[in-house]
C-alpha positions as CSV (number, residue, x, y, z in Angstrom):
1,X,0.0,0.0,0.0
2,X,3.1,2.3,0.9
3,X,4.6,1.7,-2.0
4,X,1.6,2.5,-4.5
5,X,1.2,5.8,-2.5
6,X,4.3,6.6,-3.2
7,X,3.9,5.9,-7.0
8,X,1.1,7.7,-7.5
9,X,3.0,10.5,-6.2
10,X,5.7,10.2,-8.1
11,X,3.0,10.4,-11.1
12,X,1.2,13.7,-9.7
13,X,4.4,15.4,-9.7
14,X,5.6,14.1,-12.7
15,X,2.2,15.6,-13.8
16,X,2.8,18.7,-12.6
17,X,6.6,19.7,-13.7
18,X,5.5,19.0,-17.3
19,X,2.6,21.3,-16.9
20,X,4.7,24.0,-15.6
21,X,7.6,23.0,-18.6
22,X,4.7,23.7,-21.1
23,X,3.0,27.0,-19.5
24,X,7.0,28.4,-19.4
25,X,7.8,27.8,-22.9
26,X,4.2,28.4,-24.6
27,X,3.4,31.3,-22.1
28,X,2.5,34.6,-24.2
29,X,5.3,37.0,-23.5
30,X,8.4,39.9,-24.9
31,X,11.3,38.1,-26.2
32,X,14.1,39.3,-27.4
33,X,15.6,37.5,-30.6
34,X,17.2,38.4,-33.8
35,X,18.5,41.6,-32.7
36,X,14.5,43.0,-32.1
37,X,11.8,42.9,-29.2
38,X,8.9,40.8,-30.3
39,X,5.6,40.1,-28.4
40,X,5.5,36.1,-28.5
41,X,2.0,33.7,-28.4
42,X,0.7,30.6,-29.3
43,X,-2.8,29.3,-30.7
44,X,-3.8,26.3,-31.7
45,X,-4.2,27.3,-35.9
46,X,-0.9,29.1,-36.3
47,X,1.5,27.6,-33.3
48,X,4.1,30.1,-32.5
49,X,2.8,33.5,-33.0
50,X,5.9,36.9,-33.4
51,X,5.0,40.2,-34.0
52,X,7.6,42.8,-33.8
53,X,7.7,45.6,-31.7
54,X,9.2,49.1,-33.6
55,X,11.1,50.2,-30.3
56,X,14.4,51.9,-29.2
57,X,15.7,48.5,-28.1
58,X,17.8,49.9,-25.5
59,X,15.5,51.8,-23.3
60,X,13.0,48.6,-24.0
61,X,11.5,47.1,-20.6
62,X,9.4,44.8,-19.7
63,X,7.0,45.9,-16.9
64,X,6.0,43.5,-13.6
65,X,2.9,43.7,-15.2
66,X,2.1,40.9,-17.0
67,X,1.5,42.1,-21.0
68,X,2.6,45.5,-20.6
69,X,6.2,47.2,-21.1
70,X,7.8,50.2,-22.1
71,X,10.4,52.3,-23.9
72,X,11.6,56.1,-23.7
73,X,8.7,56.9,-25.1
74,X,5.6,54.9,-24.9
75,X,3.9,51.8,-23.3
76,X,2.8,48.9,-25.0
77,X,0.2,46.0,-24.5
78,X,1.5,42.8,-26.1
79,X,2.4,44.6,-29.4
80,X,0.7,47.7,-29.6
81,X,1.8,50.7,-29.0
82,X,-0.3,52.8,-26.1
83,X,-1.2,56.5,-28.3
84,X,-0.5,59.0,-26.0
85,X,0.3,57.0,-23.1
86,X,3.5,58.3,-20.5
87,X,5.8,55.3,-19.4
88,X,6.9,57.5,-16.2
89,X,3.5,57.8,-15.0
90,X,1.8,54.7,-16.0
91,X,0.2,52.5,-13.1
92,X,-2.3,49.6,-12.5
93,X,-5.3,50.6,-10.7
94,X,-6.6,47.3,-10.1
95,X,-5.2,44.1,-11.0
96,X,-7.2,41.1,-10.4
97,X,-10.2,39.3,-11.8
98,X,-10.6,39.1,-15.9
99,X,-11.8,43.0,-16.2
100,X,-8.8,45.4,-15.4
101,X,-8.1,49.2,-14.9
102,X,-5.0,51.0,-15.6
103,X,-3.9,54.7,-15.9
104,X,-1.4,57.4,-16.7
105,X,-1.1,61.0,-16.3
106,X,-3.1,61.3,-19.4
107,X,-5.6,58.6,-19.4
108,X,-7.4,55.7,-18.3
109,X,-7.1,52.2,-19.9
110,X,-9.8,49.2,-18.9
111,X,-9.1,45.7,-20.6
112,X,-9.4,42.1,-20.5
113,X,-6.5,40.3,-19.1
114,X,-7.4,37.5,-21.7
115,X,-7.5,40.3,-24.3
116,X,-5.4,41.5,-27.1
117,X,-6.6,45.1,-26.8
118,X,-6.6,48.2,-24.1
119,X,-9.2,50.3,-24.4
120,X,-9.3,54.6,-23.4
121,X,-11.9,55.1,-21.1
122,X,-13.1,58.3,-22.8
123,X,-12.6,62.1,-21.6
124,X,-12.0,60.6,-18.1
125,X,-10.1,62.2,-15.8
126,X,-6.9,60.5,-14.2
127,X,-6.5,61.9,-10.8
128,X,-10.0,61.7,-9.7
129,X,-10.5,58.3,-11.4
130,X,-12.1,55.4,-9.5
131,X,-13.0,52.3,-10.3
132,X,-16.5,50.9,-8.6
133,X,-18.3,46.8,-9.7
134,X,-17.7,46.3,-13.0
135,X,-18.6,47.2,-15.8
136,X,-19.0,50.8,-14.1
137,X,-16.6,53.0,-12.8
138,X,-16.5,57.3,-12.1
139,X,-14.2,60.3,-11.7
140,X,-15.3,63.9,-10.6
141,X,-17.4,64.7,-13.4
142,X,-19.1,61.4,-15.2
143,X,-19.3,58.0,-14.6
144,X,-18.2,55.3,-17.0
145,X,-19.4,52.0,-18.4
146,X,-16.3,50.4,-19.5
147,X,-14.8,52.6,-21.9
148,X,-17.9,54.6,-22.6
149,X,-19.5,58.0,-20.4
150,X,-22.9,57.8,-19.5
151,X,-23.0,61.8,-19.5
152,X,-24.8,61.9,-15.7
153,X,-26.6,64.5,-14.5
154,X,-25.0,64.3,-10.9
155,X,-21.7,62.0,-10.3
156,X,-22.1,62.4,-6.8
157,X,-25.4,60.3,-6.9
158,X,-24.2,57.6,-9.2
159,X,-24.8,54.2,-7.7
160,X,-23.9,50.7,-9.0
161,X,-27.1,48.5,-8.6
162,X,-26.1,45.4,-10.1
163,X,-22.4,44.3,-11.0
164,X,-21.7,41.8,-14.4
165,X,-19.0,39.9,-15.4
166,X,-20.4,40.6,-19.5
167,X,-18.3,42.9,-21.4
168,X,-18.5,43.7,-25.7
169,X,-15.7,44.6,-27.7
170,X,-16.2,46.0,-30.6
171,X,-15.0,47.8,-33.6
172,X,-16.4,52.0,-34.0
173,X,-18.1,50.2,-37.2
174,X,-20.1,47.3,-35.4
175,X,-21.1,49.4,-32.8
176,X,-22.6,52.7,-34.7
177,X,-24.2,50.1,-37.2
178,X,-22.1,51.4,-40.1
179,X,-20.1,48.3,-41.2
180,X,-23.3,46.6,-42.9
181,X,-24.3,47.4,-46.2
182,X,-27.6,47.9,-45.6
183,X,-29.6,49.2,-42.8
184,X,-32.4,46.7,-43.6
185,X,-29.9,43.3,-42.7
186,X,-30.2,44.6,-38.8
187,X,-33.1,43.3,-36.6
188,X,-35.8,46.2,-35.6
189,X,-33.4,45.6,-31.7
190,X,-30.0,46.6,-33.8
191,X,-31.6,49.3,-35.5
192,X,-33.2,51.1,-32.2
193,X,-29.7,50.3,-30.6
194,X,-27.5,51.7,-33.7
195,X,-30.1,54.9,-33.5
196,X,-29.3,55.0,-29.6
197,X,-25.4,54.8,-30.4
198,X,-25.7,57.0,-33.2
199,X,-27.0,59.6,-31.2
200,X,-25.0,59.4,-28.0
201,X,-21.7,58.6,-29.2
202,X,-21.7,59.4,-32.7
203,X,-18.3,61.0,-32.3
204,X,-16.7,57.5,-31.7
205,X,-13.9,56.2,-34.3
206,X,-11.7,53.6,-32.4
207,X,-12.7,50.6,-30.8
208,X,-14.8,50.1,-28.0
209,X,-15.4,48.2,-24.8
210,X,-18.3,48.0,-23.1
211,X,-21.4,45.9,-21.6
212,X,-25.3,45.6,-21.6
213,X,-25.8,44.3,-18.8
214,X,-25.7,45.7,-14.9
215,X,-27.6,47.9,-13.2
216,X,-26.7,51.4,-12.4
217,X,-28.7,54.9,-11.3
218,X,-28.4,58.7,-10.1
219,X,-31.6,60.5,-8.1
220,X,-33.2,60.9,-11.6
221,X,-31.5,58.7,-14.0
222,X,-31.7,55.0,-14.5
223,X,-29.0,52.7,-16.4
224,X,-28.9,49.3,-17.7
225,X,-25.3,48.9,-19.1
226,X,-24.2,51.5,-20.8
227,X,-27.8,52.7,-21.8
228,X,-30.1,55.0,-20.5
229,X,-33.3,53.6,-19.4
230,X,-35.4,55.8,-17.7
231,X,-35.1,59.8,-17.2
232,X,-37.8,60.9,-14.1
233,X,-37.2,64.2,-15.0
């Protein structure tokens, strides 16, 4: 009996070095080769995934944070260069569970840590930025769902009712409805929600991140995700 304890142990961490073998070499992650930075993954379609990083090589770092580094000039999330982002000032705000907050002195970033994209939370404001249950979040003037303002009438007020773990990324396109050829393809729910989008955040060009559901409301108005439900005024 002793003895089969003992092999079945030997099995279970036999198991688990070979686990922790794989996860270290197929791990996404920055790797150096060939004289360049490159952002490494791995699917199951293409294998071993490199995409070069254009970056002054020797002020290139990789951050603690897991995806994220930096040069002289810039941060990056796996590959992509941050626009506008400042390497000196750039923080986490929160780092666990799947949705994440991060921030510099000139914006605010939310993404998926399973995600290939960071999104700008939109006109918010750095120093007074605070993130509440997901998908919503505030700073001194609006309050946020994911990326997206919901243009309250009193901040102060703004109170999460129901949290989510749902979140939509999307393309400008997708989400305004203008991708499709023809208006007529969308069910009558796309079209009421494209008209909604349309007129709220017509002024959106870059991609967006955001979610339907939760629950969230001021004294006089009343949110389900990122859309305004009821206005008692």
């Amino acid at each position: 009996m002793k003895k089969k304890i003992i092999t079945v142990g030997c099995v279970f961490c036999c198991v688990v070095m070979i686990l922790y073998l794989l996860y270290s070499t197929f791990k996404p992650g920055y790797v150096y080769e060939n004289s360049t930075w490159n952002y490494v993954s791995y699917d199951e379609g293409v294998g071993r995934r490199v995409e070069p990083i254009n970056v002054n090589k020797d002020e290139f770092k990789v951050l603690n944070y897991p995806d994220f580094a930096r040069d002289d000039q810039s941060v990056y999330f796996t590959y992509e260069k941050i626009e506008g982002s400042d390497p000196d000032s750039f923080q986490i705000i929160n780092n666990n569970g799947r949705y994440r907050y991060a921030k510099d002195k000139n914006n605010v970033y939310v993404y998926a840590s399973d995600g290939s994209y960071l999104y700008k939370v939109i006109n918010a404001d750095p120093n007074s930025f605070e993130v509440l249950e997901f998908p919503y979040s505030k700073d001194k003037d609006d309050a946020f769902c994911g990326c997206l303002p919901l243009f309250v009438d009193d901040v102060n007020k703004f109170e999460v009712l129901e949290f989510t773990d749902c979140a939509i990324m999307s393309s400008a396109g997708s989400f305004l409805g203008t991708e499709c050829d023809s208006i007529d393809k969308y069910s009558e729910y796309e079209r009421n929600m494209h008209e909604y989008n349309h007129r709220i955040y017509g002024f959106i060009t870059d991609r967006v991140f955001y979610s339907e559901e939760g629950k969230a409301k001021t004294d006089k108005l009343t949110y389900e995700g990122y859309k305004l439900v009821e206005d008692k005024r």
